[in-house]
Structure formats: C-alpha cells, structure tokens
KOLTI-966510 format. One record per residue (C-alpha): z, y, x. Coordinates in steps of 0.05 Angstrom, whole numbers, padded with zeros to 5 digits, always signed. Example, Ala and Ser with C-alpha at 12.3 -4.5 7.8 and 13.67 -1.06 7.14 Angstrom:
! KOLTI-966510
+00156-00090+00246+00143-00021+00273
END
This chain:
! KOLTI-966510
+00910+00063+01369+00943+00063+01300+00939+00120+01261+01010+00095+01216+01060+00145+01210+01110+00096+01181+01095+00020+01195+01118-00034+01143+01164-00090+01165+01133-00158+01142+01116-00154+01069+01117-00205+01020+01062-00208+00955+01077-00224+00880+01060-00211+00817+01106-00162+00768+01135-00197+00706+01186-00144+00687+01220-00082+00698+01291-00062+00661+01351-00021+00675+01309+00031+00722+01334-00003+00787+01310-00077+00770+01239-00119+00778+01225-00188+00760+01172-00208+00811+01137-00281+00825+01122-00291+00899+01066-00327+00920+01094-00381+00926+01121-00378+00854+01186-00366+00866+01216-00316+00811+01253-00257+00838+01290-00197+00821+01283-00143+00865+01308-00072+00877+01264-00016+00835+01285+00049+00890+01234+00088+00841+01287+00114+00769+01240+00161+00743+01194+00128+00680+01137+00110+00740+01078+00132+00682+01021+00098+00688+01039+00056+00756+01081+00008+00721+01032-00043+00697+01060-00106+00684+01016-00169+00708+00991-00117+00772+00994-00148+00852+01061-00118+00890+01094-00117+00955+01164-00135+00970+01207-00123+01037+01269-00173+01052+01324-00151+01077+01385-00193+01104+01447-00155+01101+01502-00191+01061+01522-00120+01035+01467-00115+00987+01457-00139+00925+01397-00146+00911+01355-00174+00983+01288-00149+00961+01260-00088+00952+01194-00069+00919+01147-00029+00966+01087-00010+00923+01041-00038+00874+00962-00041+00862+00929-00021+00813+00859-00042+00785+00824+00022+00757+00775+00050+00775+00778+00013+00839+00837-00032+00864+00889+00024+00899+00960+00012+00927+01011+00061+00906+01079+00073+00943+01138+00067+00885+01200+00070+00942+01222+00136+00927+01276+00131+00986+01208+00128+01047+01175+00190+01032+01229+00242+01066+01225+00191+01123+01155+00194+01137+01152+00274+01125+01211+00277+01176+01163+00229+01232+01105+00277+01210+01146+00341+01220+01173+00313+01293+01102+00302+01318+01074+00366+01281+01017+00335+01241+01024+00388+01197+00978+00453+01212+01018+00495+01164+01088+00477+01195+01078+00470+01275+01109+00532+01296+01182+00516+01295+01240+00502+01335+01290+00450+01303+01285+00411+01249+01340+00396+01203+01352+00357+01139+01395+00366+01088+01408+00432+01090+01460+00468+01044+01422+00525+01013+01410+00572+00945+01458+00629+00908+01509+00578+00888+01508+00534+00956+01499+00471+00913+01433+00448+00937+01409+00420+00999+01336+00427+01022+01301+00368+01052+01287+00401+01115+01292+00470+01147+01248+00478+01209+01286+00539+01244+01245+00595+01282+01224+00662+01257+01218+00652+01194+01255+00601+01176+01216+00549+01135+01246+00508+01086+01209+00449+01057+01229+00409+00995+01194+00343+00989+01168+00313+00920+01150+00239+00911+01083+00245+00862+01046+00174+00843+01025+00192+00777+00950+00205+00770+00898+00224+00722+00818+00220+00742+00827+00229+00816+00880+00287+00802+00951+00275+00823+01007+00301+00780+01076+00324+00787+01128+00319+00746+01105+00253+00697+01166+00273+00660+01217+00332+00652+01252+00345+00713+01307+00401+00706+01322+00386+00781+01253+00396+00806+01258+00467+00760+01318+00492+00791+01288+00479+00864+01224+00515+00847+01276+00569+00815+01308+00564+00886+01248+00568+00931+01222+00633+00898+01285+00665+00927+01283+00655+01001+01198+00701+01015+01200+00740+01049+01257+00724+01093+01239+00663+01096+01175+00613+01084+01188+00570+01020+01142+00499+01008+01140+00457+00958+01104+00393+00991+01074+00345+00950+01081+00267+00976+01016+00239+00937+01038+00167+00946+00962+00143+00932+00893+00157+00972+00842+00161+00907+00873+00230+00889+00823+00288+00923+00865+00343+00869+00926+00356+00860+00967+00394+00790+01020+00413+00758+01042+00353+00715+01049+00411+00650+01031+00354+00598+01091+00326+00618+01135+00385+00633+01108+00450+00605+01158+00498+00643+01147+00467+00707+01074+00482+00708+01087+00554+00687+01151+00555+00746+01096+00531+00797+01054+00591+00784+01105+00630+00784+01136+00605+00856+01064+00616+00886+01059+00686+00862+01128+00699+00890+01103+00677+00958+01124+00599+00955+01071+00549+00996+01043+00494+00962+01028+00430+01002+00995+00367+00968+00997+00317+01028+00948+00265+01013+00969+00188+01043+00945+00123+01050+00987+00065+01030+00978-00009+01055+01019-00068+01068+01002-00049+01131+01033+00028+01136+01030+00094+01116+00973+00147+01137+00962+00223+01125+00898+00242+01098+00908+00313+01099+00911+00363+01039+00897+00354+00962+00854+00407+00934+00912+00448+00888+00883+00465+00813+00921+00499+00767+00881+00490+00709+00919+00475+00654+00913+00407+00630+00925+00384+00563+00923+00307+00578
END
C-alpha cells in the first residue's frame, strides 16, 4: 500500500538551462528538446536554483495556459543527491489531504475543516485552514526548501507577509490554537530554524509567537517523481544562526 499523500501525474526529466522573470525556466528534456516552463516558485529559491541540476516537469493540455509545462522539483547533488519540491501552489493541497485523513497528532481533534478563512483585526487576511471545534485551530502553511547542514530554514529572504501572519497568529491564544506549520519540501532536513540570516525580525517574531502561545510545526516530507510522503516532525532549534 502506498504511503503518497499526493501522487504525481506522469513526470517528465530535463536538465535546467535558465531561470528569468521569477515565473520562467528554460529546461532541455531528455530527449533534447528545449523548453520553457512555468517557475510556480517567485521567491529568490536560495540555494535550490542550481543551474545545470536534474528536474521534473508536469504537462498539462489545456489551451488556456500559456505556458504547458510546469516545473515540479529539482535535485540536487550535495551532500547526497536529494529532490526538492519548488511548486509553491502543492503544498496547501497536500496539508489539506493530510488534515482530511488526520495524519497529524497535533491537529486530529476537530470538526470541519475550512480553507481560506477571513481572519485578524483588520479582516484582511485569510488563514489557510481553520479546523473548527473547541478551540478553534487555525493553521497557516509555509513552503520552506531552503537548507543549511541538514537544518531547514524559513524565510531565505525578507518576507513582510510571513511577519504580519506571525503578528496575526500571536493574537488568536488563548481563544484559540494558533500554528505556524512548516512544509519542509526536502527529506535530508532532521532540524528545522528560523531563517534570521535572512530576515532578522522574523526570527525574533517566531520567538515571540511561541512565547505568546503560537504552535510550531516543521512537517518533514519526502519528494519523488513518484509522490509526496510525511516523515513526521523536524526537530525546532532556535539557535541563532549567523550563516
């Protein structure tokens, strides 16, 4: 029986020649046919962007898009080979299969679940998902792929959105439970910390949501051409890190 939360449809292997204007990759298929496919990662992908590197490709055949490829994830060589997810748009979708078969420990005892939920002093933000019951829980997802010896890190650059929904988490305990869960898009990471180097206040905002009550998840998957898998929790550290 397969332990996939989120099955790939058939993938397609290249090589990465380029990547330019955030949203764009020029990729050469195996069978040497030159590409340009859809980059659904924007952020500056530190240190997973390596041009020359093995990466997978889905097609898609709807006349509506642009672009008919999309790139999946891409492997990289050190220490050992290791795929790492870069579509930003899968990992609310494979939270949202976990939540609905309660892989999750920390989050089983709910009734609903709903996404997308309208939420914080001005009403201008939406959580990704608020499993209803007493408490409440809302969870807001992060994508991390960025990685230093074994230790995944979030943010790999200054995030003022990922601020303000720490800023907004510390305000729902004890009314409600607040987590921050971690999407470590790579299975060689066994730690998990604030990415401070990157974006000081952040790291000093996480401590501050956990002393105010706010859960910390680091959800550890496995990524393959194949599918998705949970691997269970990252160990949190919040030394600071000046690399």
């Amino acid at each position: 029986m397969s332990s996939f939360l989120y099955h790939y449809p058939p993938l397609f292997p290249g090589i990465l020649k380029r990547r330019y204007k955030r949203f764009l990759a020029d990729i050469e298929l195996e069978t040497g046919e030159l590409i340009t496919a859809h980059c659904p990662n924007t952020g500056p992908m530190t240190d997973v962007c390596e041009i020359g590197a093995p990466v997978q490709v889905s097609y898609h055949d709807n006349p509506k898009r642009k672009l008919a490829y999309t790139w999946e994830m891409i492997q990289l060589q050190k220490p050992e080979p290791i795929w790492v997810g870069v579509n930003t748009s899968l990992p609310n979708r494979v939270i949202k299969l976990a939540l609905e078969q309660r892989i999750f420990p920390e989050l089983k005892d709910y009734e609903t679940l709903k996404t997308e939920v309208v939420y914080g002093k001005d009403r201008r933000s939406r959580v990704d998902f608020l499993l209803t019951g007493d408490p409440p829980i809302y969870v807001e997802v992060k994508n991390t792929t960025w990685a230093k010896n074994e230790v995944a890190l979030f943010p790999d650059t200054v995030t003022d959105r990922g601020q303000k929904h720490l800023r907004e988490l510390m305000e729902l305990p004890p009314k409600a439970r607040a987590v921050m869960l971690y999407f470590i898009n790579r299975a060689d990471c066994e730690q998990f910390s604030p990415g401070e180097c990157a974006d000081p206040v952040y790291g000093e905002l996480l401590r501050q949501a956990i002393a105010k009550g706010v859960e910390i998840l680091p959800c550890r998957f496995s990524v393959t051409p194949e599918g998705i898998e949970y691997l269970g929790l990252a160990e949190l550290n919040l030394s600071k890190r000046s690399t």
